[in-house]
C-alpha positions, 0 to 999 in steps of 0.5 A: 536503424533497428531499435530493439526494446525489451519489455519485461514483465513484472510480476505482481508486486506482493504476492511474487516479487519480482526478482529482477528489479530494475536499477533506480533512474532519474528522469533522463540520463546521458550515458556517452552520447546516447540519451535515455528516458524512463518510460512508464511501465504500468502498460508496458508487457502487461499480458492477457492475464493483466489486461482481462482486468484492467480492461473490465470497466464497464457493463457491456451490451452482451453481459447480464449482472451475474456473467459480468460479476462471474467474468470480473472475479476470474480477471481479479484471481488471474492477475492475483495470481495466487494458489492459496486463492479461488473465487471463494477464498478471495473473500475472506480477506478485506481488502480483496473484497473491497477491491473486486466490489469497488470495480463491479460497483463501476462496471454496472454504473458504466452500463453501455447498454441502458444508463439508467439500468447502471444508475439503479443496479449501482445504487441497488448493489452498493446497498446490499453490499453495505448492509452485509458488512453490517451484519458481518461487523455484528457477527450475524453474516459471514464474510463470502455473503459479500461475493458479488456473483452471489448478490447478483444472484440473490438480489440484482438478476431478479429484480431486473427480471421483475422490471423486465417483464413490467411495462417499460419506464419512460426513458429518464430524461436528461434532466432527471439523470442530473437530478438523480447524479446530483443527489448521490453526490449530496449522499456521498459528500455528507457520508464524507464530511460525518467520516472526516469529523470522526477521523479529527475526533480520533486524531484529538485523542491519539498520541503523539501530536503532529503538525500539519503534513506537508502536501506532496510536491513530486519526487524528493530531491537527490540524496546527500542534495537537500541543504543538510548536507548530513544525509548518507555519504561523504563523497564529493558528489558526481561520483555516482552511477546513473540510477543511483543518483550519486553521492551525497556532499560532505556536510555535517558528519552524520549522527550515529546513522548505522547505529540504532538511537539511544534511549532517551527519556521523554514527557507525556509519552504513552505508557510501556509495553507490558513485559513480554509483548514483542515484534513478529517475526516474518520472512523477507520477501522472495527474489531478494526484492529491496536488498540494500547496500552496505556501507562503504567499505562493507562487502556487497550482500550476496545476489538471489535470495535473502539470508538469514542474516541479511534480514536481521542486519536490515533496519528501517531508516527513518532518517530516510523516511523523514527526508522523503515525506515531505515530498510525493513519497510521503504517500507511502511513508504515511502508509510505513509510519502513521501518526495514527490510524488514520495513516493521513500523515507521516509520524516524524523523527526517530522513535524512542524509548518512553522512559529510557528503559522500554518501547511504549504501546505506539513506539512501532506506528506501523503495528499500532496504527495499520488495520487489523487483520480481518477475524480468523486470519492466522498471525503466521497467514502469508499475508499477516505482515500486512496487517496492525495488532495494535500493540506497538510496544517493540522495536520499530527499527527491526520489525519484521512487518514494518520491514516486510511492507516496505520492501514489497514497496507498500503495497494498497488495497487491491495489490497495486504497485505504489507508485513510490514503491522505489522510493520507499525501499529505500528506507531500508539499510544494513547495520553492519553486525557488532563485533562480540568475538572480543 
């Protein structure tokens, strides 16, 4: 017997969707008498360009400080795969500077050449890599000084040219390897401990209070199979094909679902909006990545890309959101609608107006909560979506930001693929639009 299996190759997952996403499966499924099994995709047709990357993590025999940084840098453009970037655009943008400095941070600790080499190069190189982002917070350094091939050029190739043509150090023994691993340990729990009181020092004075999050358990469970009973659907369950996960149980009738909440007022909410602050606008992603499916008895969106009407009729579901977080998606619901900005809890329930009449400052969590967008990206940057303004005061329902980042499947800092990237577009549904002939 032949057994053929097709390996596709998924595109990076923000900046080209893929367009040929695959069907929602549950674990295993049967169909007739054969049986198949959902198999992990992070290695599977993963190609050259993928692989340069995630295989550069560590410092080789062959390589100097300024080669592997060299060498790091094109692996992370190849896998970007990104006109509008090069090696020296790639830094003006936070979070790809961190990521690419994150991982050359590794590679020099994981020095297969001389461990104690990698011991002093990390250390060294995460200091002059702080120290810039110091100076650039206080307007004194530019945001390309944080490229790791220049501070291997500047500070890391002549110092270790200097120890070079000194007389050789003594090998570190164990013991003193222990020591020094066990002192940055203490460093980097106390840096963790002072950044945890000031994230519960905010948490004390941001709005609204929460309870504590419910840690994850793995995936949620089956829509409409959660003891409610009041989520999506009516049918009688079993219907469903394989990777849709069936529908729902009749249960409670549902409470408005493909209508958007009516104001209502409320106690101790943080003031309106001031008259004119609206949502952004932005364009849905490529592929019709994350279209959703109609009510029953709506027609079906059309295939390929997104219309224009389609993204407006597109909503955020939060009743979804909320049946998710408590579960191993809420590590990407915390990322869609944070309690604050500390984005380390899901803000519950739906939102609404703070007194009946206009959406207050933290009404669009994902706008008051994000990061800023780095000085000098345009509000119209291809990638703007993926930042916060600060100013929540618009209708968190049809947000175009919100709406972008959940259906590029919350994407993190370095491009990765969430993990719940299927969970949360699921957090997407259409509204049929109303009827304003008669």
């Amino acid at each position: 017997m032949v057994t053929c299996v097709s390996m596709i190759t998924p595109g990076p997952p923000w900046t080209t969707p893929c367009s040929r996403t695959l069907p929602r499966s549950p674990p295993s499924a049967s169909y007739g008498n054969s049986t198949f099994r959902t198999v992990p995709t992070a290695r599977i047709g993963s190609d050259s360009v993928e692989a340069d990357y995630d295989n550069c993590t560590q410092r080789l025999p062959a390589d100097d400080c300024v080669s592997l940084a060299r060498r790091l840098v094109s692996a992370y453009l190849q896998k970007l795969n990104d006109p509008l970037y090069d090696s020296d655009k790639v830094w003006l943008v936070p979070m790809h500077a961190k990521a690419i400095n994150t991982r050359y941070s590794e590679c020099l600790l994981a020095d297969v050449a001389d461990s104690a080499r990698g011991i002093i190069s990390r250390a060294r190189f995460e200091a002059e890599w702080k120290k810039i982002e110091a100076r650039i917070a206080i307007g004194e350094a530019q945001a390309s000084e944080l490229s790791c091939v220049r501070l291997a050029l500047l500070v890391l190739k002549p110092e270790q040219g200097t120890r070079a043509t000194a007389a050789p150090a003594p090998a570190p023994t164990p013991d003193q390897t222990k020591k020094q691993i066990a002192a940055e340990r203490r460093a980097a729990a106390l840096v963790a401990q002072h950044a945890e009181q000031e994230r519960l020092a905010a948490a004390a004075q941001s709005w609204p209070p929460q309870p504590p999050p419910t840690p994850p358990s793995g995936a949620p469970p089956p829509r409409g199979t959660s003891g409610q009973g009041a989520f999506k659907g009516k049918g009688s369950g079993g219907t469903g094909s394989p990777g849709k996960g069936g529908k729902g149980g009749k249960g409670a009738a549902p409470s408005g679902h493909n209508t958007e909440p009516p104001p209502s007022p409320a106690a101790n909410v943080p003031p309106r909006a001031a008259p004119g602050q609206t949502s952004r606008r932005y364009p849905p992603p490529a592929g019709g990545l994350a279209k959703p499916t109609p009510p029953k008895g709506v027609p079906p969106l059309t295939t390929g890309e997104w219309t224009t009407d389609e993204w407006r009729n597109t909503l955020i579901d939060f009743d979804e959101m909320d049946r998710i977080a408590p579960f191993g998606p809420g590590a990407a619901t915390r990322l869609c609608h944070p309690v604050d900005a500390s984005m380390t809890a899901t803000m519950l329930k739906r939102p609404r107006t703070a007194d009946g009449q206009g959406w207050h400052i933290n009404s669009c969590a994902y706008c008051a909560f994000r990061p800023r967008a780095p000085t000098g990206l345009a509000a119209d940057h291809a990638d703007a979506w993926y930042y916060g303004t600060g100013d929540g005061g618009h209708n968190p329902y049809r947000c175009d930001a919100a709406k972008r980042y959940i259906a590029e499947g919350a994407p993190e800092e370095g491009l990765r693929r969430h993990q719940w990237a299927d969970d949360i577009r699921q957090c997407l549904r259409y509204q049929v639009p109303r009827d304003r002939s008669g």
